[in-house]
MILO-582972 format. One line per 3 residues: number of its first residue (from 1); for each residue x, y, z of C-alpha. Coordinates in nm, 3 decimals, always signed. Layout:
NUM) X:Y:Z; ...
END
This chain:
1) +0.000:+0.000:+0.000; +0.101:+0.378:-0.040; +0.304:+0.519:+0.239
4) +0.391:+0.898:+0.288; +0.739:+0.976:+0.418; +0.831:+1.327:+0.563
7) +1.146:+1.332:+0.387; +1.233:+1.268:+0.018; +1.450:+1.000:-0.110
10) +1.590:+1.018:-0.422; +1.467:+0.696:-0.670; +1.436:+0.338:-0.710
13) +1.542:+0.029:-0.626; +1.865:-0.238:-0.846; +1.887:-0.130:-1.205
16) +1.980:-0.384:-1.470; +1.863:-0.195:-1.787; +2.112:-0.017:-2.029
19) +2.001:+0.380:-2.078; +2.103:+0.545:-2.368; +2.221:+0.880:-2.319
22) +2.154:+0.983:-2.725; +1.803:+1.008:-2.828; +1.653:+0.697:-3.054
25) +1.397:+0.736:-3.284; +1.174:+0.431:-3.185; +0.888:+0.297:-3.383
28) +0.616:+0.527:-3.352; +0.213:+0.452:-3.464; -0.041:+0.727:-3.495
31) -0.378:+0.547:-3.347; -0.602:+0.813:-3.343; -0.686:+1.213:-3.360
34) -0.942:+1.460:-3.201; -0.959:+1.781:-3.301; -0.566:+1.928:-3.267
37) -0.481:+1.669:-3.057; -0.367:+1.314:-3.126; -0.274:+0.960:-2.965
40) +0.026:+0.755:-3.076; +0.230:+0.477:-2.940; +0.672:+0.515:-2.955
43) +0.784:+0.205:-2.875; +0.467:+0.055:-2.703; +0.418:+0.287:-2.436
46) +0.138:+0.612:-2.549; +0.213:+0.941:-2.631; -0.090:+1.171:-2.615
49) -0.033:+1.551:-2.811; -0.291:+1.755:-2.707; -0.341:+2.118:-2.817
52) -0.535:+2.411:-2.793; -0.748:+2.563:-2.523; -0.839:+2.433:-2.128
55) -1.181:+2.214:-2.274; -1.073:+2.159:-2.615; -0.684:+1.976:-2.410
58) -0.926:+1.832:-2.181; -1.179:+1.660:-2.441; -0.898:+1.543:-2.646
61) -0.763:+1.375:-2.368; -1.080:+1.200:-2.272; -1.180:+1.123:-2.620
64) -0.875:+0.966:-2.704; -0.773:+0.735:-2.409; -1.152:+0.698:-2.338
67) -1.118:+0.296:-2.237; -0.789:+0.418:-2.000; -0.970:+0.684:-1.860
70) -1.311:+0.429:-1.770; -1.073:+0.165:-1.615; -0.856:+0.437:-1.437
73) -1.136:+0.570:-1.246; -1.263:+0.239:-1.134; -0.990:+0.130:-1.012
76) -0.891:+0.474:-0.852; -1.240:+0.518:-0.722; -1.392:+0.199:-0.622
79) -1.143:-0.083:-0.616; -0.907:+0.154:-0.371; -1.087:+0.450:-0.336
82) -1.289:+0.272:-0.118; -1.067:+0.061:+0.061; -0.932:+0.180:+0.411
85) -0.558:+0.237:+0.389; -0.311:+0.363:+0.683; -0.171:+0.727:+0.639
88) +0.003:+0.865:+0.919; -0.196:+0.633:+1.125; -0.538:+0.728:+1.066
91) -0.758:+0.438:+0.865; -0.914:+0.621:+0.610; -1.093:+0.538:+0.255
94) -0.941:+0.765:-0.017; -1.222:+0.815:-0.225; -1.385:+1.000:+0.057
97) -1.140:+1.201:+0.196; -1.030:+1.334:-0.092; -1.361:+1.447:-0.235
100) -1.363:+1.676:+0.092; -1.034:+1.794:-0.036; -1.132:+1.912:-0.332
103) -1.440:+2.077:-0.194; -1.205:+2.303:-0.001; -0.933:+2.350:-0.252
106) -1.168:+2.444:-0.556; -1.177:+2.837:-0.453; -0.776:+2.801:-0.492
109) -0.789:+2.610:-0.813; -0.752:+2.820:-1.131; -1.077:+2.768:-1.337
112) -0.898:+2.650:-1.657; -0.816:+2.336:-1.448; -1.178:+2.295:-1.390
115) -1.254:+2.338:-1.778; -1.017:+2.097:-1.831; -1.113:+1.884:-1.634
118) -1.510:+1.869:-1.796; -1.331:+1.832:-2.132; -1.191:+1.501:-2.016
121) -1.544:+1.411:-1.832; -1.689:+1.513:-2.155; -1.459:+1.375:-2.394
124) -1.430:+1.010:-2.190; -1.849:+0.961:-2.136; -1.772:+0.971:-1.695
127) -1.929:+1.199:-1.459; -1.730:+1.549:-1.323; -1.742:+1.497:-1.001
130) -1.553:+1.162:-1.052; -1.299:+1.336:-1.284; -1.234:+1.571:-0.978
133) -1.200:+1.335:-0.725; -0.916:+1.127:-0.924; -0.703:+1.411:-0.985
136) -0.673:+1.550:-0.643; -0.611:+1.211:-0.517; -0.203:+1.320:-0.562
139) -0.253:+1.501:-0.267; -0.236:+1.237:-0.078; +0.070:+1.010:-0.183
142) +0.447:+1.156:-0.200; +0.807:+1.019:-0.354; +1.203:+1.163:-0.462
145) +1.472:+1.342:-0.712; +1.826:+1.480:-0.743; +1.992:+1.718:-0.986
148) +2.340:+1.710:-1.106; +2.524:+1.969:-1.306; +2.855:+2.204:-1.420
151) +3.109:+2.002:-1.240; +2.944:+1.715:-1.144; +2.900:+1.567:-1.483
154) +3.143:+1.444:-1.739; +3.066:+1.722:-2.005; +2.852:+2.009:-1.793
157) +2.536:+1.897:-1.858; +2.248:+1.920:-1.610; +2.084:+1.589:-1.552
160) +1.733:+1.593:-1.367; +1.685:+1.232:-1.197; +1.341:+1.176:-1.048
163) +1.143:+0.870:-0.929; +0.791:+0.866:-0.839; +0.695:+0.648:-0.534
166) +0.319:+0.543:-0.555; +0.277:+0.192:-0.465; +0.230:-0.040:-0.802
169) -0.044:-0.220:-0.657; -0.293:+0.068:-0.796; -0.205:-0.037:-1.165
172) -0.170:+0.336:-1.247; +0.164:+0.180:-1.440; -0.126:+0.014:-1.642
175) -0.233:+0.340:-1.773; +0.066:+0.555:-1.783; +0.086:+0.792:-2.068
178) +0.363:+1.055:-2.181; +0.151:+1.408:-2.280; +0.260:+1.648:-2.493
181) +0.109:+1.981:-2.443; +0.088:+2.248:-2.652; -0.193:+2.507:-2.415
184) -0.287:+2.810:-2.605; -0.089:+3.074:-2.433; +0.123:+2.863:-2.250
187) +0.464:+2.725:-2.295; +0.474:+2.325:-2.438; +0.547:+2.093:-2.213
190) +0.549:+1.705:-2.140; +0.411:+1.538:-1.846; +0.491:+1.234:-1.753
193) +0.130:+1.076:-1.627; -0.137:+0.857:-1.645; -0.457:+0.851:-1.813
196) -0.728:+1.093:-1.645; -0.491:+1.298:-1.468; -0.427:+1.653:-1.576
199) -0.213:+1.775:-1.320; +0.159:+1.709:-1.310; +0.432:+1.558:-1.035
202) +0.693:+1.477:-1.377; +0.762:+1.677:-1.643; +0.956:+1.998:-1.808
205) +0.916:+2.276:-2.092; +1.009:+2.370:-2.390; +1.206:+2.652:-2.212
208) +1.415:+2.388:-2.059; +1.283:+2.370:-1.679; +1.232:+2.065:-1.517
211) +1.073:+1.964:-1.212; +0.965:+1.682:-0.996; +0.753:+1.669:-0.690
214) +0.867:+1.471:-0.332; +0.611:+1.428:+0.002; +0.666:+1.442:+0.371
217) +0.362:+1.457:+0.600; +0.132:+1.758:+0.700; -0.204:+1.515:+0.637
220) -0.477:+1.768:+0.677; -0.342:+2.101:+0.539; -0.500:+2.144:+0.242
223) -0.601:+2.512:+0.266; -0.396:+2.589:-0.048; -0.352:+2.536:-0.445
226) -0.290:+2.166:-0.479; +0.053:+2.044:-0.544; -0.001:+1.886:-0.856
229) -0.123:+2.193:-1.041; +0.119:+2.422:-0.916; +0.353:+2.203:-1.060
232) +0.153:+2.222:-1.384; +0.167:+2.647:-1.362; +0.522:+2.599:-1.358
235) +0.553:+2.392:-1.686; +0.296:+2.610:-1.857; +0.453:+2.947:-1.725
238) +0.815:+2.904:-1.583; +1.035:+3.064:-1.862; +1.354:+3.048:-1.564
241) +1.442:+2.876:-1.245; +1.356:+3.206:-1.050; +0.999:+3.182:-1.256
244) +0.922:+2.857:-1.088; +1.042:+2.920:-0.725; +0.801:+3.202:-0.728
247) +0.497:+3.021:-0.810; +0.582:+2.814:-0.528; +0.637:+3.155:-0.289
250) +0.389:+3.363:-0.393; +0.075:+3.134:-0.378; -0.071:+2.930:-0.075
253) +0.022:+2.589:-0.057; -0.069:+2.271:+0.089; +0.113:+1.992:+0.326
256) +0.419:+1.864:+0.334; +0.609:+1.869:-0.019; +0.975:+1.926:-0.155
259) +1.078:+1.950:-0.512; +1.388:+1.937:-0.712; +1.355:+2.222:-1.015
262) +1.620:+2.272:-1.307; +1.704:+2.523:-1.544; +1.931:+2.441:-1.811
265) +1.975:+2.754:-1.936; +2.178:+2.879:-1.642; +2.255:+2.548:-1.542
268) +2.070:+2.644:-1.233; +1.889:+2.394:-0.980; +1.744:+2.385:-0.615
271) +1.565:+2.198:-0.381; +1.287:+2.357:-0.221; +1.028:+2.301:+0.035
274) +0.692:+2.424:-0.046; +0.468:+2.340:+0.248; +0.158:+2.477:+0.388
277) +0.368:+2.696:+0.679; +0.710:+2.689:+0.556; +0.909:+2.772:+0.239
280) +1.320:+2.728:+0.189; +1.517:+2.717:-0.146; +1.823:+2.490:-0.105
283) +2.104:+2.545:-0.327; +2.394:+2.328:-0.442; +2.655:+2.321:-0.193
286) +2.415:+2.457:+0.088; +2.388:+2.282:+0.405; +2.065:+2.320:+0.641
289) +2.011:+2.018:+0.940; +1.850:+1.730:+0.748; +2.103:+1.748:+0.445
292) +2.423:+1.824:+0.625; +2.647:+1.682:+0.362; +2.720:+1.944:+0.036
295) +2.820:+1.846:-0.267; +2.926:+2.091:-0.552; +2.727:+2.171:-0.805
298) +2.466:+1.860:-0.716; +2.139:+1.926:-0.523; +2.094:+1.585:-0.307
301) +1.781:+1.512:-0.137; +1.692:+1.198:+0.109; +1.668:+1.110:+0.454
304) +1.902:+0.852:+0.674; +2.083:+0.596:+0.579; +1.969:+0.654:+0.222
307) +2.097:+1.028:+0.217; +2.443:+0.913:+0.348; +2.452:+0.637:+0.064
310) +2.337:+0.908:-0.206; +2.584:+1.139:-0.108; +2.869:+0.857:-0.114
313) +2.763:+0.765:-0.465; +2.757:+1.133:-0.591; +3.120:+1.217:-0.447
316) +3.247:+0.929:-0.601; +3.145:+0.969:-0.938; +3.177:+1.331:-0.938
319) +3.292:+1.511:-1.245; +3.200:+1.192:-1.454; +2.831:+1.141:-1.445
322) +2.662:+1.098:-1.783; +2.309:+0.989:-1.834; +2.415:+0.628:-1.823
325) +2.577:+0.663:-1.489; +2.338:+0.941:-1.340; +2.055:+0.704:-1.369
328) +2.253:+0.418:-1.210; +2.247:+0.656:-0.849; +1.887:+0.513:-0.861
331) +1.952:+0.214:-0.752; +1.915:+0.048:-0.426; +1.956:+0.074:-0.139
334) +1.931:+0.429:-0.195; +1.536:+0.345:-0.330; +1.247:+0.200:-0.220
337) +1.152:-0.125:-0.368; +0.789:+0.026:-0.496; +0.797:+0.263:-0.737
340) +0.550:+0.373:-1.021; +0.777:+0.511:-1.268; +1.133:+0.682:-1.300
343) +1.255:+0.932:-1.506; +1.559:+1.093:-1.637; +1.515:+1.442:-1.766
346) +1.807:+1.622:-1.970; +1.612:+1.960:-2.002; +1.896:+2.157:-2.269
349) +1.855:+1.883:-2.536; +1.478:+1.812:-2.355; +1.572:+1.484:-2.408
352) +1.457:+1.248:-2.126; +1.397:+0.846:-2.066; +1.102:+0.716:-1.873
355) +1.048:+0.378:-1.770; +0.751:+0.208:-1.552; +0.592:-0.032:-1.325
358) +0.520:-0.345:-1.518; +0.162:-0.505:-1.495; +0.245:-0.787:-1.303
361) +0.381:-0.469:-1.052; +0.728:-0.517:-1.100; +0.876:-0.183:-0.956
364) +0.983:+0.057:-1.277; +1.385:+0.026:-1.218; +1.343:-0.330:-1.395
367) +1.188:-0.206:-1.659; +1.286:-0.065:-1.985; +1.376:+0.293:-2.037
370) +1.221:+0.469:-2.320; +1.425:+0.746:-2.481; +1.221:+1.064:-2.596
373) +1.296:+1.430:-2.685; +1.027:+1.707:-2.619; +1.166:+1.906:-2.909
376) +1.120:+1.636:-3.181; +0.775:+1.548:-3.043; +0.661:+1.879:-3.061
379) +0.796:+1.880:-3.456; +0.574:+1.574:-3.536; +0.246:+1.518:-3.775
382) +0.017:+1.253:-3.677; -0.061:+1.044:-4.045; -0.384:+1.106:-4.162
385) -0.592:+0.800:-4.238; -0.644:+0.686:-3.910; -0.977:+0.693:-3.682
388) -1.087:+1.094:-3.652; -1.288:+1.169:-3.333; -1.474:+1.482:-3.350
391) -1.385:+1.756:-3.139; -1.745:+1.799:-2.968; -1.892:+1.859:-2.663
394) -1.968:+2.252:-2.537; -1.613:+2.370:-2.638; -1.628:+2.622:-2.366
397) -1.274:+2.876:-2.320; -1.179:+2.884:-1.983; -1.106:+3.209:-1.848
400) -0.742:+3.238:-1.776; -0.774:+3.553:-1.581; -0.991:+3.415:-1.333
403) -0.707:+3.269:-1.082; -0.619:+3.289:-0.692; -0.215:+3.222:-0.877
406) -0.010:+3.447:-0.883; +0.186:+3.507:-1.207
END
């Protein structure tokens, strides 16, 4: 079952599966369209490109992974939304507690998330309200990341390393889904997901910032904008590091949560904690009293015996880390043994590798690593004679301007 730690701990468990650190143009099928957006599948795993306004993203979405959507919510919602599970001690039933979260959170939730989110309930034939409850159920479950750059790799280049730490037994790896977005106003994007989910705890821009999400505790403080779409403002918005650290500081946030955010264009990362009553930025080479061991130019995040194994592997191998080997710090015991999916992010080529869970829930660091690159998928045409589904539905625009976020 899910647990939530209070510190982060950078990725997953024994890796036995080459990465390549250039970018491979795998086998790619378009299966369907909708409208500007469009579903194919690179080397079995999907790729959804969606495009165009809040509704119009949102219907695509639903319209096009309509089947992964159904059985997501299911699952999500009855299987284990209704079966108690322990967090922080308390026996509670997901599906419940989290439709009283998003009853308090909606007056800090930009309404574009909300058209969105009807596109996909639209678009996918299920109901809104269960559309809502799945994608604020992220506020409950937590995971880990590092950043390594300038010195610390062979040739300068920053390497994002993130690993998300859901439990496999909810068969979200069953769904997972790499989205390419293109929002009108915004900057493109990919998020790293799962079908039904519009918010974000993986991904980077086309501006070359990167970020991943880690959880601690603070069960209960949910007066704020949920975690998983301020992560989303800062791949639609964040043109710089400094862009992203202020979405976090400037609007009210919720619970426990750290991140690990990149810029390759300065070669700039940090760690930060974002919770409800606190917020620090922790820079390379910074000390504070849970990570009292700094490494030049490498932001390090975990807790115990983990943290001291982390920051063994990183001092070793500094000055020589390429993808191959930057992945490789992923591997146990520095990592749990559950863990949904992983993902390297090189955000100045924007190439990155994902791999996940496998169905039988074999934890995602004995999978296979699939090698993308944001910029090429952004360049691509889906073919033409394949199934069309029309763009219908009310085709609202959301208002952009109506938000508690501040810019």
């Amino acid at each position: 079952m899910p647990r939530i730690r209070n510190l982060i701990v950078p990725t997953v468990c024994c890796l036995a599966v080459m990465l390549m650190s250039q970018f491979v143009r795998a086998e790619s099928k378009t299966i369907a369209r909708c409208g500007a957006g469009w579903l194919e599948k690179i080397d079995g795993l999907h790729v959804l490109h969606l495009k165009g306004t809040p509704y119009e993203m949102g219907y695509q979405h639903g319209a096009l992974l309509k089947q992964d959507v159904k059985a997501m919510l299911y699952n999500l919602l009855v299987k284990q939304g209704e079966t108690e599970i322990d967090v922080e001690g308390f026996k509670i039933k997901p599906r419940y507690v989290v439709g009283t979260v998003a009853k308090l959170q909606r007056k800090y939730v930009p309404k574009k998330y909300y058209e969105e989110m009807q596109g996909l309930a639209d678009g996918s034939g299920q109901t809104m309200s269960d559309v809502i409850t799945a994608n604020f159920i992220p506020e409950l479950f937590h995971c880990s990341g590092f950043a390594l750059m300038n010195s610390a790799t062979k040739d300068g280049e920053l390497y994002h390393g993130r690993v998300l730490d859901y439990a496999v037994d909810w068969q979200l790896q069953e769904h997972a889904v790499v989205i390419i977005a293109e929002p009108a106003g915004g900057i493109p994007f990919v998020n790293v997901s799962y079908a039904g989910f519009i918010g974000s705890v993986t991904g980077m821009n086309n501006n070359h910032v990167s970020i991943g999400e880690m959880g601690g505790k603070g069960l209960g403080h949910w007066e704020g904008v949920p975690m998983a779409f301020l992560v989303r403002e800062v791949l639609e918005k964040a043109k710089t590091l400094d862009d992203a650290i202020a979405i976090f500081r400037d609007n009210p946030r919720t619970c426990e949560y750290y991140y690990v955010i990149s810029d390759a264009k300065t070669n700039r990362a940090v760690g930060l904690e974002a919770s409800w009553n606190k917020f620090m930025v922790v820079k390379p080479n910074h000390t504070v009293d849970k990570l009292p061991t700094p490494i030049k130019d490498a932001v390090v995040l975990s807790a115990g015996e983990r943290y001291k194994e982390l920051t063994k592997r990183v001092q070793t191998g500094h000055g020589k880390f390429t993808a191959e080997s930057a992945i490789k710090l992923m591997d146990c015991p520095v990592a749990m043994k559950s863990n949904l999916h992983n993902v390297l992010m090189a955000p100045k080529s924007t190439k990155f590798w994902v791999a996940n869970a496998s169905k039988d829930k074999q934890p995602a660091a004995f999978q296979k690593y699939h090698a993308f690159q944001l910029s090429e998928l952004l360049k691509k045409i889906p073919a033409r004679d394949v199934t069309t589904i029309p763009l219908a539905g009310k085709l609202r625009t959301a208002s952009s301007k109506k938000t508690t976020l501040v810019p």
